[in-house]
N, C-alpha and C positions, 0 to 999 in steps of 0.2 A: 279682753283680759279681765276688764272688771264686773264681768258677769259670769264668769268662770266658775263651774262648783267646785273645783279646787281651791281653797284657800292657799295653798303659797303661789296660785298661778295671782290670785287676787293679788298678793302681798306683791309681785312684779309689777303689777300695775301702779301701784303707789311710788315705784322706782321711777317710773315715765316723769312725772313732777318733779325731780329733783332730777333729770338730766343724768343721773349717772347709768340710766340707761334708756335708749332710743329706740325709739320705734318710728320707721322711712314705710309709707306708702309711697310706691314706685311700682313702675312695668319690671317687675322679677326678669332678672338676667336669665332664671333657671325654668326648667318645667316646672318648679314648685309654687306654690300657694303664697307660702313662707317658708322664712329656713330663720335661722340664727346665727350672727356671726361677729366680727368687729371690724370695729374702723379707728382710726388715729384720730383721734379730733383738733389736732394741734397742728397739725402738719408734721409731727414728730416721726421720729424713723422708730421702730424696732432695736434693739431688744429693752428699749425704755416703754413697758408696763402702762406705766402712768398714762402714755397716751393713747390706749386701750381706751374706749365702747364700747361697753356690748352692744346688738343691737338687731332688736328682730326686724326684717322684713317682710313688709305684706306685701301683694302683687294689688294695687289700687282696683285693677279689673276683675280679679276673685272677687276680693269682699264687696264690693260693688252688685256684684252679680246673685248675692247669696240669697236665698228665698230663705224664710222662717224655717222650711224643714229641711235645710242644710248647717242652719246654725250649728247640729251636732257634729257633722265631720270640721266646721272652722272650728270648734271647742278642742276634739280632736285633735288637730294639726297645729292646736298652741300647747296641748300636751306634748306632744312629741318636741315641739323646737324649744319651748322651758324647759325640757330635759336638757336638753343640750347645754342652757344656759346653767340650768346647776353643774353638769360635767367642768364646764370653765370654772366655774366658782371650785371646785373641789379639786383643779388641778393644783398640784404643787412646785412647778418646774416653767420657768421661763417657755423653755420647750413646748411641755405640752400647752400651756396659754396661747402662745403663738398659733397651735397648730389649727385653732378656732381663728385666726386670722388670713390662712394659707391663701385662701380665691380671692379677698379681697385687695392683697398686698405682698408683689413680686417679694420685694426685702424678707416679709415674714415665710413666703416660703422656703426663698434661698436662708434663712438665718437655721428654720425648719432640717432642710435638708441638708445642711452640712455637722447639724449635731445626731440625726436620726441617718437610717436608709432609706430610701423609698420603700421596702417589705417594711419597717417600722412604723414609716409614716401611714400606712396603707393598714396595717394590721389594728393603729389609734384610731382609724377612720371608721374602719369596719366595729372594732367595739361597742365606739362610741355609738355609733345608727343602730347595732343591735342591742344596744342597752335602751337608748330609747324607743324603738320599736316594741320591745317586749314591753318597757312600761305602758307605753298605746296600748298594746294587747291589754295586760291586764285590770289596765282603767276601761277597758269596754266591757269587759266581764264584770267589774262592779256596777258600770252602770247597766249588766242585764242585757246588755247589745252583743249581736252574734254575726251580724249581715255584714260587717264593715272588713276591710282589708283581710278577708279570706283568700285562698286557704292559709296564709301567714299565721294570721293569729291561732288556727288549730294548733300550731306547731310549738306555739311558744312553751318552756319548760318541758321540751322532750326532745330525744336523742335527736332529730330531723331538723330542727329551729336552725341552723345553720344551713342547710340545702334548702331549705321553705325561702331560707332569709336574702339567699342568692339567686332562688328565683324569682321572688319580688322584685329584688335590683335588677333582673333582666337588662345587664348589660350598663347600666345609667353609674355614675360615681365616675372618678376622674382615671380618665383610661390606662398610666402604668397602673393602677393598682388592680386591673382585672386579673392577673394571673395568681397576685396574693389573694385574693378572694375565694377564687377558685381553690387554691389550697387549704383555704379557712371551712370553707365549704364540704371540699375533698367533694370535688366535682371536676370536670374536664373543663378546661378553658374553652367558654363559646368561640365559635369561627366568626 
């Protein structure tokens, strides 16, 4: 983070030092690298805020693994999950703050799913990854990079970016919300 050529991705990292936000190297639960999300730190339940984390996830065995000419897809991939972290931050609704909690804490999904739908919660889901994907996209065209999570990024800012955006997910995101996806998309539901 603190070699970041983003300056507010730098600025997170100076949050790491005062604890009010966290960074866990661990075996990632997911396919992913990293992702961003929260934890209670108190043992507190929901829908009390306060005992909100943020807190990125690295998988201990990625960055372990990373040779010098990978450093730019891990830059990459803390572009995309600091998006995510500013989406929290600009959330305005219990709700949606929570909804950056959903996988890591039953309570917050059930507090989640009893004020949204699942098409709701499913439709925040999908926003929120295609707001930060296109940001990926467009910070790899500043920095002049073309090779990286193609054909996705051709699509970004054109009518297609949502069928590009669905065939990237190929299937992966939390299984009710494949059939909103697919309507987001306006694609057929994979079998």
């Amino acid at each position: 983070f603190a070699n970041h050529p983003d300056p507010e991705i730098r600025a997170i990292a100076a949050l790491f030092k005062t604890t009010s936000v966290q960074i866990h190297l661990m075996d990632a639960p997911q396919a992913a690298a990293a992702y961003f999300g929260l934890r209670f730190h108190d043992g507190g339940v929901p829908p009390d805020l306060r005992n909100l984390i943020p807190v990125f996830i690295v998988d201990r065995k990625w960055i372990a693994s990373l040779s010098s000419a990978q450093t730019r897809n891990a830059m990459l991939i803390l572009t995309h999950e600091c998006e995510h972290y500013k989406q929290w931050q600009r959330a305005t609704t219990t709700t949606e703050k929570l909804s950056f909690a959903m996988e890591a804490s039953e309570e917050a999904a059930r507090i989640v799913l009893e004020t949204w739908s699942v098409e709701q919660a499913c439709t925040k889901w999908w926003m929120d990854e295609s707001a930060a994907y296109a940001h990926q996209c467009h910070v790899l065209r500043e920095w002049g990079i073309t090779d990286v999570i193609e054909p996705l990024c051709r699509s970004v800012d054109t009518p297609q970016w949502n069928s590009a955006l669905f065939d990237h997910f190929n299937g992966r995101g939390p299984p009710p919300c494949q059939p909103t996806f697919a309507r987001l998309a306006d694609r057929p539901l994979p079998e």
